[in-house]
C-alpha positions as CSV (number, residue, x, y, z in Angstrom):
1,X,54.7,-51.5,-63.9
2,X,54.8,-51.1,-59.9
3,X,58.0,-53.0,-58.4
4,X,56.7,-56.1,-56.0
5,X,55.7,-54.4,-52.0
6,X,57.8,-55.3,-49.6
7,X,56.4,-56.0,-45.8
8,X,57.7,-56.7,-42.7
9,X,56.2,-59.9,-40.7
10,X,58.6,-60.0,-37.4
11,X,61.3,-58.3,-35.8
12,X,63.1,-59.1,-32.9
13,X,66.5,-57.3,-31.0
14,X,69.2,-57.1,-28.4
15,X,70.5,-53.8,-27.0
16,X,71.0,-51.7,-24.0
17,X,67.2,-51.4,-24.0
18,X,66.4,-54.6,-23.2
19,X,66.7,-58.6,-24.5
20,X,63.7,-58.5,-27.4
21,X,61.9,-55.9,-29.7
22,X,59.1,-55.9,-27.0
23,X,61.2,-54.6,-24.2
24,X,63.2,-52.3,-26.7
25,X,59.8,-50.6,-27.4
26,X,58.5,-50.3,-23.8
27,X,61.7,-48.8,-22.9
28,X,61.5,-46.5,-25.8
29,X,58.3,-45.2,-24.6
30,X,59.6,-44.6,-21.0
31,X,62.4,-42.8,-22.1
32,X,64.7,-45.0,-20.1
33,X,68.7,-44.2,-20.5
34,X,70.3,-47.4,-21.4
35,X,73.6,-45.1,-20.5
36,X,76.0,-46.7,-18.0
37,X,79.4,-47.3,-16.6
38,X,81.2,-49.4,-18.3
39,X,82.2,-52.7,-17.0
40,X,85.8,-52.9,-19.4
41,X,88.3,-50.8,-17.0
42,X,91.8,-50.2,-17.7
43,X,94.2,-47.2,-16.5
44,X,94.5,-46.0,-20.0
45,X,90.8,-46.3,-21.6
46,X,89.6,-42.7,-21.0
47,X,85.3,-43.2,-21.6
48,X,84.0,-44.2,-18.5
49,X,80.3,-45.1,-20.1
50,X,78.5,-46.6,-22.8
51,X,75.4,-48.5,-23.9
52,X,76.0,-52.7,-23.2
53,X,73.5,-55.4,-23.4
54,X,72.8,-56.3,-19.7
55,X,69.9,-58.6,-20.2
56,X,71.3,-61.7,-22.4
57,X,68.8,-64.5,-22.2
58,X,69.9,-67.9,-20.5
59,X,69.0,-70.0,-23.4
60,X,69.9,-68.3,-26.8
61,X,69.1,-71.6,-28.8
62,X,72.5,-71.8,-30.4
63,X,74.2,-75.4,-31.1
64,X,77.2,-75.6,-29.1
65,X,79.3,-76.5,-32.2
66,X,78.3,-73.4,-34.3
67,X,78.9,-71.2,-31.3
68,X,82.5,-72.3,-31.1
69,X,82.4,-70.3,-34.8
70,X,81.0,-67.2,-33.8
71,X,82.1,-64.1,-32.9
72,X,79.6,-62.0,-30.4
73,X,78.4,-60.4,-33.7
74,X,76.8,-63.2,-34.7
75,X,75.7,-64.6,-31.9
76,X,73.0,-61.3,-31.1
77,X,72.4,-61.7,-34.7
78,X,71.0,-65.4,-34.8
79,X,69.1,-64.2,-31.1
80,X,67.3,-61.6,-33.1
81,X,66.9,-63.2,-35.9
82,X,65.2,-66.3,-34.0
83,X,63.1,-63.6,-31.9
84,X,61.2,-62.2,-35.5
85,X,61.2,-65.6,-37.1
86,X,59.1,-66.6,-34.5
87,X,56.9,-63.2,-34.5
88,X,56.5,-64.1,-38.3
89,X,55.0,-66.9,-37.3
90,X,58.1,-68.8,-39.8
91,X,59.6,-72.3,-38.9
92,X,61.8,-74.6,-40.9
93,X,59.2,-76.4,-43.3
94,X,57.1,-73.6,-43.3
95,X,58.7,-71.6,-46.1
96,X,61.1,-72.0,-49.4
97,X,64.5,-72.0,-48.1
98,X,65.7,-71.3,-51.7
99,X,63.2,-68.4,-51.7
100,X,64.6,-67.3,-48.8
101,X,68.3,-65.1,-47.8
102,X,69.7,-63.1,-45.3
103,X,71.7,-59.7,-45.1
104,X,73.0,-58.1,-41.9
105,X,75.2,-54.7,-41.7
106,X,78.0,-54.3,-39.5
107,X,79.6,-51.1,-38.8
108,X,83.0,-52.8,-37.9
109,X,83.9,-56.8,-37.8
110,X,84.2,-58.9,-35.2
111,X,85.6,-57.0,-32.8
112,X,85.4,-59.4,-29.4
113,X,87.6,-62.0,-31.7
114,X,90.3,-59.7,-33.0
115,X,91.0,-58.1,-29.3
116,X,90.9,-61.8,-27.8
117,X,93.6,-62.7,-30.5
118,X,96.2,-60.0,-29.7
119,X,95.4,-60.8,-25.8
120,X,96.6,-64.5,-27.0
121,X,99.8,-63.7,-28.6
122,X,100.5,-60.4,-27.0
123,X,99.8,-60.9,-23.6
124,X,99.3,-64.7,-22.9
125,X,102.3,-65.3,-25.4
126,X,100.2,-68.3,-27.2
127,X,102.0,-69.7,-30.6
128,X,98.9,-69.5,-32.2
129,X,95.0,-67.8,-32.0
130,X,91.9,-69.5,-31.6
131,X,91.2,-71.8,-34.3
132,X,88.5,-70.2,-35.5
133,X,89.3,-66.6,-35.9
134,X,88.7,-66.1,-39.0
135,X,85.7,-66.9,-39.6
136,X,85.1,-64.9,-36.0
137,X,86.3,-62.2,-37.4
138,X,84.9,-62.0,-41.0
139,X,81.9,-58.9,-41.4
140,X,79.9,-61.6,-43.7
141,X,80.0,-63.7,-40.3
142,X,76.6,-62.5,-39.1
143,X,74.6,-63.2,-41.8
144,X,76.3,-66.6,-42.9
145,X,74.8,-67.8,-39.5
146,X,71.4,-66.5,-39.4
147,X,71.7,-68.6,-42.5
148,X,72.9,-71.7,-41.2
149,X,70.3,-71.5,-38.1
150,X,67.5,-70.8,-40.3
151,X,68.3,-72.9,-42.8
152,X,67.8,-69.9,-45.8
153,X,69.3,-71.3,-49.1
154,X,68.7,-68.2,-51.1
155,X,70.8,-64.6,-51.2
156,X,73.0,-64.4,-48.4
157,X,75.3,-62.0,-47.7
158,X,76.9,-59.2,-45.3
159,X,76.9,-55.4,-46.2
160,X,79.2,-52.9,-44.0
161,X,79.1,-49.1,-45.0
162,X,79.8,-47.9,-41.2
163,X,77.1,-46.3,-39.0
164,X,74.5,-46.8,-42.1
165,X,74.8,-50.6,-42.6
166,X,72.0,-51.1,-41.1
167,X,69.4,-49.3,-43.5
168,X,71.7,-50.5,-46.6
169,X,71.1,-54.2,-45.3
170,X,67.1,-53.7,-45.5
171,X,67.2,-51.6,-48.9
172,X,69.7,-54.5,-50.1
173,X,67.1,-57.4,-48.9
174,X,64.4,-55.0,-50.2
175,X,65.9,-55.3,-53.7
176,X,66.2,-59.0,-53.7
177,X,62.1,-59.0,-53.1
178,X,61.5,-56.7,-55.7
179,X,64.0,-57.8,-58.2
180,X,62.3,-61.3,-57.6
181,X,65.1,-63.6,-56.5
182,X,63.7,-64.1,-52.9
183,X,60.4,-64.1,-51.0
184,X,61.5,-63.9,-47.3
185,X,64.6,-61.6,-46.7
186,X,65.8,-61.7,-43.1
187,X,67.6,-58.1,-42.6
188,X,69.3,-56.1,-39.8
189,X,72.2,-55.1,-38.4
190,X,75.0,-55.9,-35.4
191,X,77.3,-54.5,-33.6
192,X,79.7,-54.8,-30.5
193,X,81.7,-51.3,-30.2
194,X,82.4,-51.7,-26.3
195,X,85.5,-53.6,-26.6
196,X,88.5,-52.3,-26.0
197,X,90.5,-51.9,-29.4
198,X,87.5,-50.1,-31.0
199,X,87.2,-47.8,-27.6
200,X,90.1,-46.6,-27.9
201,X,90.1,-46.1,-31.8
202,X,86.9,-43.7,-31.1
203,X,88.5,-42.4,-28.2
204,X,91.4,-41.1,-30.2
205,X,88.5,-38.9,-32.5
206,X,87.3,-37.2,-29.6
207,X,83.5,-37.2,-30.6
208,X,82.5,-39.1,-27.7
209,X,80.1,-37.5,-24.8
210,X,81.7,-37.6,-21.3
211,X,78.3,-39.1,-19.3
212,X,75.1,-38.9,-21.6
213,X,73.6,-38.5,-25.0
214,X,72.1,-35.0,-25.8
215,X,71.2,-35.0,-29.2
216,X,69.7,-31.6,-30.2
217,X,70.2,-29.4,-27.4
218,X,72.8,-26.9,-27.0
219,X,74.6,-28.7,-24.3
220,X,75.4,-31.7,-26.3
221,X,79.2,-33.1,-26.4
222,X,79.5,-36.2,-28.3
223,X,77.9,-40.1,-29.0
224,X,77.8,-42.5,-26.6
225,X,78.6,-45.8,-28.4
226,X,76.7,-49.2,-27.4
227,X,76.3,-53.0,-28.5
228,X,73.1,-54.5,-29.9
229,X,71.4,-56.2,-32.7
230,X,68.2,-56.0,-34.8
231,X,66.7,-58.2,-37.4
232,X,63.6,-57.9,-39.2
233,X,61.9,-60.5,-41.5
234,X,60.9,-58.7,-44.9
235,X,58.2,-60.5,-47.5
236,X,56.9,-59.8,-50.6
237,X,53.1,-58.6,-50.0
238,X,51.7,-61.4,-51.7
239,X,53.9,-64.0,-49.9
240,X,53.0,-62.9,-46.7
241,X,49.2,-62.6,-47.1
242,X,48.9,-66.2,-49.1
243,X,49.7,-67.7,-45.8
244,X,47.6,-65.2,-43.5
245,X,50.8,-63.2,-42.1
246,X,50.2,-60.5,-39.2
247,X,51.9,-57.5,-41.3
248,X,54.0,-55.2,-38.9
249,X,54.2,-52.4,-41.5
250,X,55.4,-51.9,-45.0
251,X,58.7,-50.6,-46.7
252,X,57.0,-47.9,-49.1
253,X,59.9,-46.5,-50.3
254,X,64.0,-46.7,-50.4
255,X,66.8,-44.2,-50.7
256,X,70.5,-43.8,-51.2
257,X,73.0,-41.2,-51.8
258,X,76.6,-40.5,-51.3
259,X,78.4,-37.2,-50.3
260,X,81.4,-37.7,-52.1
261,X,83.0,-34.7,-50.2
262,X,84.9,-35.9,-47.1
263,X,85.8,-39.2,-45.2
264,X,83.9,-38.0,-42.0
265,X,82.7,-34.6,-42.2
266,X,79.0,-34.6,-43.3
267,X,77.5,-32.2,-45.7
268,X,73.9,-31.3,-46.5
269,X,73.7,-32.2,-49.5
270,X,74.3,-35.9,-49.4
271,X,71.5,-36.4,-46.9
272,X,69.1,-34.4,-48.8
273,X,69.2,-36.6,-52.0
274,X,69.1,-39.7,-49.9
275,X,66.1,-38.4,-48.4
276,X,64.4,-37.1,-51.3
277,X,65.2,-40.3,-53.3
278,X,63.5,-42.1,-50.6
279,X,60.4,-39.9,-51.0
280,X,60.2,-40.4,-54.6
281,X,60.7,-44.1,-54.4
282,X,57.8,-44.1,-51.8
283,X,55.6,-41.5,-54.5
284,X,54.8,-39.6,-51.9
285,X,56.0,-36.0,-50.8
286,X,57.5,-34.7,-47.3
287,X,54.4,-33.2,-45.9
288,X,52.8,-36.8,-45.9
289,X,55.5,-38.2,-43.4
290,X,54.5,-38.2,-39.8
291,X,57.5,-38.9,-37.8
292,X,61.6,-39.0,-38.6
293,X,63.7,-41.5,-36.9
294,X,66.4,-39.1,-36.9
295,X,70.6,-40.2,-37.1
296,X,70.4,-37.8,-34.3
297,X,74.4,-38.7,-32.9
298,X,74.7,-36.0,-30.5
299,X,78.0,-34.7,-32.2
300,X,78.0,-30.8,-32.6
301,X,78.3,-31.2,-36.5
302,X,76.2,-34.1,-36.9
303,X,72.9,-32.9,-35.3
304,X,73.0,-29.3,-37.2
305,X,73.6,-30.5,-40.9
306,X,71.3,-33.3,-40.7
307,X,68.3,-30.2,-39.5
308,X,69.6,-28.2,-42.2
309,X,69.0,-31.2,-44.6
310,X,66.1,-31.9,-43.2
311,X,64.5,-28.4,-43.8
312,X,65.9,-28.8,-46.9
313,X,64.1,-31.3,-47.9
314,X,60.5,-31.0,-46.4
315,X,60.6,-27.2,-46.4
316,X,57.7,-25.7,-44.1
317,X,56.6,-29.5,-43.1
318,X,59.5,-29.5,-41.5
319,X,57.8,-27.2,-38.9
320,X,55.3,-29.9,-38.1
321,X,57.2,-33.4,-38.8
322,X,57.7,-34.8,-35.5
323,X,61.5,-36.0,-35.1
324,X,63.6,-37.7,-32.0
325,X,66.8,-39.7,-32.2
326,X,66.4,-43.4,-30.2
327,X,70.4,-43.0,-29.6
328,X,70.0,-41.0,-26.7
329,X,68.5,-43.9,-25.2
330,X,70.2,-46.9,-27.1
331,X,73.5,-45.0,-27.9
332,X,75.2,-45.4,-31.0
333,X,75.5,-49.0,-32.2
334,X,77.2,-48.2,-35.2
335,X,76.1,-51.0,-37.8
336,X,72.8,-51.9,-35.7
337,X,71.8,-48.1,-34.9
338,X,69.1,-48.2,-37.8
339,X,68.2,-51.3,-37.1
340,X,67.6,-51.0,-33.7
341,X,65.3,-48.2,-35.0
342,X,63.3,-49.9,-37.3
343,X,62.0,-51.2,-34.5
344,X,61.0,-47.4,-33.2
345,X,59.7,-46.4,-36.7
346,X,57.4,-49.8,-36.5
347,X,55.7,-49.7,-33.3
348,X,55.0,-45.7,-33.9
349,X,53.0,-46.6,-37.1
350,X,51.6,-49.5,-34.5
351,X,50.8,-47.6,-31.8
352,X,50.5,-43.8,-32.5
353,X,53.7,-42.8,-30.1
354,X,56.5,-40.6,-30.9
355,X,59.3,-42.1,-28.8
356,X,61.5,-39.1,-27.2
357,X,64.7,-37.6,-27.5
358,X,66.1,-37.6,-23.5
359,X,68.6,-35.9,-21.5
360,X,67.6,-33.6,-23.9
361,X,67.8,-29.6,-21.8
362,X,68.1,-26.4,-23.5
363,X,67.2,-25.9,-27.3
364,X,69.6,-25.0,-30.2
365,X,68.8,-22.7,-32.8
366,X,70.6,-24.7,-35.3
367,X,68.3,-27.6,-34.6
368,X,64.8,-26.2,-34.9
369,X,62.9,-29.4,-35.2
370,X,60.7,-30.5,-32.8
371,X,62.5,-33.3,-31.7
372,X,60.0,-35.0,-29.1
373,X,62.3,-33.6,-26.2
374,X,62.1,-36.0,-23.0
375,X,58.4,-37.6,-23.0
376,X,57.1,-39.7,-25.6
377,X,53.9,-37.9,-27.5
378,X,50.8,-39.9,-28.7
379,X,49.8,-38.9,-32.4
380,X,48.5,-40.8,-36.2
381,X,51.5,-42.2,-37.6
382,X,50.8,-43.5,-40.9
383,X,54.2,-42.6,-42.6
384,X,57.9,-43.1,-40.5
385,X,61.0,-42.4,-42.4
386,X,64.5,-44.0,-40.5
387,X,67.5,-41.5,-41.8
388,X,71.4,-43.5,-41.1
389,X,74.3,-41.0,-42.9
390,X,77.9,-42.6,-42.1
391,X,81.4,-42.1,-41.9
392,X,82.5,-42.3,-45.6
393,X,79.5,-40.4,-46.6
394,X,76.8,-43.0,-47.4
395,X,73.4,-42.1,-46.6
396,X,70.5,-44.5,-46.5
397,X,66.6,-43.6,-45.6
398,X,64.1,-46.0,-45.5
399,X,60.2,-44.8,-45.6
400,X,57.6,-47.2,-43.5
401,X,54.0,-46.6,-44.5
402,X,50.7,-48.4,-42.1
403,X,49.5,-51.2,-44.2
C-alpha cells in the first residue's frame, strides 16, 4: 500500500533576494546578485560582503508582546510563514489546528540574541541579559512561534543538522503527513549568519569567497554566507483538494543518508545514497529528473564531490540534467539555503525556467555539469530534485514532481 501524497499549497520567504517568494523568483530569473558590502564593520572582522535581507516589510503582523520573545530567527520565520498561509488560501477557522504542526531547520540558534547578550555583560557591563534570552536563543524557537501565530496544535518542533536543516525540516513534516498524525505541515528553514560571533567563527575556516559566489567555475574561492527564511505549507493530497486548494507542486519522493566519514570534509558516497534514496522513494529513475537544485557552495571541495556524486548517480543523464546552485545569488543561508530553494525547484516545475548559476566565468573539468551558467534557460520541468549535504555529513534530497 502507497504511503499518503504529500503537496505543497503556499510558500512564502525572506532573503537577500527580496521580501516574499514572488520577488525571490523574479530575481532568480534575472540573475540578480544579492552579494553586498556588509553593513556590520569592525577593525578586526576580515569579510567585507555577504548576502542580508534589505527589503523587511513595514508591517510584519507580529503582536508586540510575542516579539519581545523572539529572536530575528523567528521573526523571518512567522513573516514567511504568514506569506504561504495566505498563498494556501489557510486562515485560523479554516483548518484543524490539532491536524496541523510546524517544523523549521536552523543551521545555528539564535545568533542576534547570543551576540546582544555578551555586548550586555561584556561591553555595557549589565548584571544581567535580556529577560528573555533563552527562549531567543533556543533552535526550537522558530517553529514554537510559527505555532503560536498560527495557532497549529498538532506536531511542532525544530530540527538543526547544519547547512541541510532545511530539507530535513520538509522530509520531517513529510513524515508526519504520511505517517498520518497531521494534515497541514508548515516547513522551512531560518537563518541569520551575518552577525558578528558567527562571522568570525566562519572566518576562522577560511572557506569564505573574498567578493562573489562562483560556484562551478574554475575561479571559485569560497561561500558567501547570507540571512533569510522560507516556509512552505505541505498537505496531504486529499486534504488539499477536498477544500479546492491551488497545488504548487508535489513532494514525490524523499531521501536521507549520512557520510559517517568526517566532521566537514564531504565524500561521494554519502550524497550518492541520499540521492538515490530519494529516487527510489519517488519510484522513478535519474533520467526522468529535469533540473537539480544543486548545494552548489562555491568551496573548491564542495562543488567537485557533489559532480562526482552526481554522475554517480544519474550516469549518462547526467550529461543532459540541467543543474545551477541559487547560492550564487542568495548566498549561503545555512539552515534556510534549501528552503530558500524550494522556492526555485517550485516555480521551475511552474514556469518551465532553469534559474542560473551567475558570476559564473571559466568552466572546470571537475564540474562537468551543465550548470545553467549566467542566464536562466526556458525548458519542461516536470521533475526538480533540491540536494542540501552538511557539515557533519548529513545529506538530504527532496524530489518535486508537476502535479
Amino acid at each position: 500500500m502507497g504511503h499518503r501524497r504529500v503537496v505543497i499549497t503556499g510558500i512564502g520567504g525572506i532573503c537577500a533576494l527580496g521580501s516574499n517568494a514572488d520577488t525571490i523568483w523574479s530575481s532568480m530569473k534575472e540573475g540578480r546578485d544579492g552579494c553586498r558590502p556588509l553593513s556590520i564593520i569592525t577593525r578586526d572582522l576580515k569579510i567585507g560582503v555577504g548576502c542580508g535581507i534589505v527589503d523587511y516589510p513595514e508591517d510584519d503582523g507580529i503582536d508586540k508582546r510575542q516579539g519581545l520573545t523572539m529572536s530575528g530567527i523567528s521573526r523571518i520565520s512567522v513573516i514567511a510563514a504568514r506569506q504561504a498561509m495566505q498563498q494556501a488560501g489557510l486562515e485560523k477557522g479554516s483548518f484543524d489546528p490539532k491536524r496541523s504542526g510546524a517544523v523549521v531547520g536552523v543551521g545555528i540558534f539564535g545568533t542576534d540574541a547570543v551576540d546582544q547578550s555578551y555586548v550586555d555583560v561584556f561591553v555595557e557591563h549589565k548584571k544581567r541579559t535580556h529577560i528573555f534570552t533563552v527562549p531567543r536563543v533556543m533552535p526550537s524557537g522558530p517553529s514554537g512561534h510559527v505555532s503560536i501565530a498560527m495557532g497549529l496544535e498538532g506536531p511542532v518542533f525544530g530540527v538543526t543538522s547544519a547547512c541541510a536543516s532545511g530539507n530535513h525540516a520538509f522530509i520531517s513534516a513529510v513524515d508526519q503527513i504520511r505517517l498520518g498524525r497531521a494534515d497541514v505541515m508548515l516547513a522551512g528553514g531560518a537563518e541569520l549568519a551575518l552577525v558578528y560571533g558567527p562571522l568570525k567563527a566562519w572566518e576562522s575556516l577560511r572557506v569564505l569567497a573574498r567578493s562573489v559566489c562562483r560556484p562551478f567555475s574554475a575561479d571559485r574561492d569560497g561561500l558567501v554566507l547570507g540571512d533569510g527564511a522560507a516556509i512552505a505549507v505541505l498537505e496531504s493530497y486529499d486534504h488539499a483538494r477536498a477544500r479546492g486548494a491551488n497545488i504548487l507542486a508535489e513532494i514525490i519522493g524523499v531521501g536521507l543518508s549520512a557520510d559517517a566519514s568526517d566532521i566537514v570534509n564531504p565524500t561521494v558516497e554519502g550524497p550518492s545514497a541520499a540521492m538515490r534514496n530519494c529516487l527510489e522513494d519517488a519510484g522513478i529513475s535519474a533520467v526522468q529528473v529535469d533540473y537539480i537544485n544543486a548545494h552548489g557552495t562555491a568551496t573548491q571541495a564542495n562543488d567537485q564531490t557533489e559532480t562526482r556524486a552526481i554522475r554517480q548517480v544519474f550516469g549518462s543523464a547526467a550529461d543532459t540534467v540541467s543543474v545551477s546552485s541559487t547560492k550564487s545569488m542568495h548566498g549561503h543561508c545555512l539552515g534556510a539555503s534549501s528552503a530558500i530553494e524550494l522556492i526555485a525547484c517550485v516555480n521551475a516545475i511552474r514556469e518551465g525556467v532553469i534559474p542560473p548559476t551567475i558570476n559564473y566565468t571559466t568552466p572546470d573539468p571537475l564540474c562537468d555539469l551543465d550548470v545553467t551558467p549566467n542566464v536562466a534557460r526556458e525548458k519542461s520541468v516536470s521533475i526538480a530534485i533540491s540536494n542540501a549535504f552538511a557539515f557533519g555529513g548529513t545529506n538530504a534530497v527532496i524530489a518535486l514532481g508537476k502535479v
